[in-house]
C-alpha positions, -999 to 999 in steps of 0.1 A, spaced: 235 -420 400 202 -432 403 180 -451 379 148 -453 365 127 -483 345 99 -469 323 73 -495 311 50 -488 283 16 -501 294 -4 -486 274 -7 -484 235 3 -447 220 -19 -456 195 -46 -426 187 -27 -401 204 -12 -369 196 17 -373 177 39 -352 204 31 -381 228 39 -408 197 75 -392 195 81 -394 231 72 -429 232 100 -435 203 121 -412 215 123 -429 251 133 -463 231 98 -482 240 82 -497 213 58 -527 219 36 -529 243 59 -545 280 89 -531 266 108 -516 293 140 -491 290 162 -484 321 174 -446 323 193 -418 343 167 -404 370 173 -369 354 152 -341 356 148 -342 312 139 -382 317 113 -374 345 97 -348 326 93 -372 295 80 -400 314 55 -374 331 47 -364 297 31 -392 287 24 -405 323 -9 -422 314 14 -445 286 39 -455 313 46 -476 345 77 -457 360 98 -476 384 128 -468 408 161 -492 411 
């Protein structure tokens, strides 16, 4: 199956806490940090969720 690398690019600092928890919840936690995932639908929602956070990448 496919796969997906999510980049945090931007600090989740000062925003809402349901975007905080995705953040953790997707494993990124300093600012570069990247995570490589299953391109599933639940993944692509959370990355879409905080879209403005994240660099999203296809391998």
């Amino acid at each position: 199956m496919a796969q997906i690398k999510i980049t945090l690019v931007n600090s989740p600092i000062g925003r809402i806490p349901a975007q905080r928890k995705t953040v953790v919840a997707l494993g990124l936690g300093k600012l570069g940090s990247s995570v490589v995932k299953e391109d599933t639908a639940a993944m692509r929602g959370m990355a879409n969720s905080i879209s403005h956070l994240v660099k999203v990448e296809e391998i």
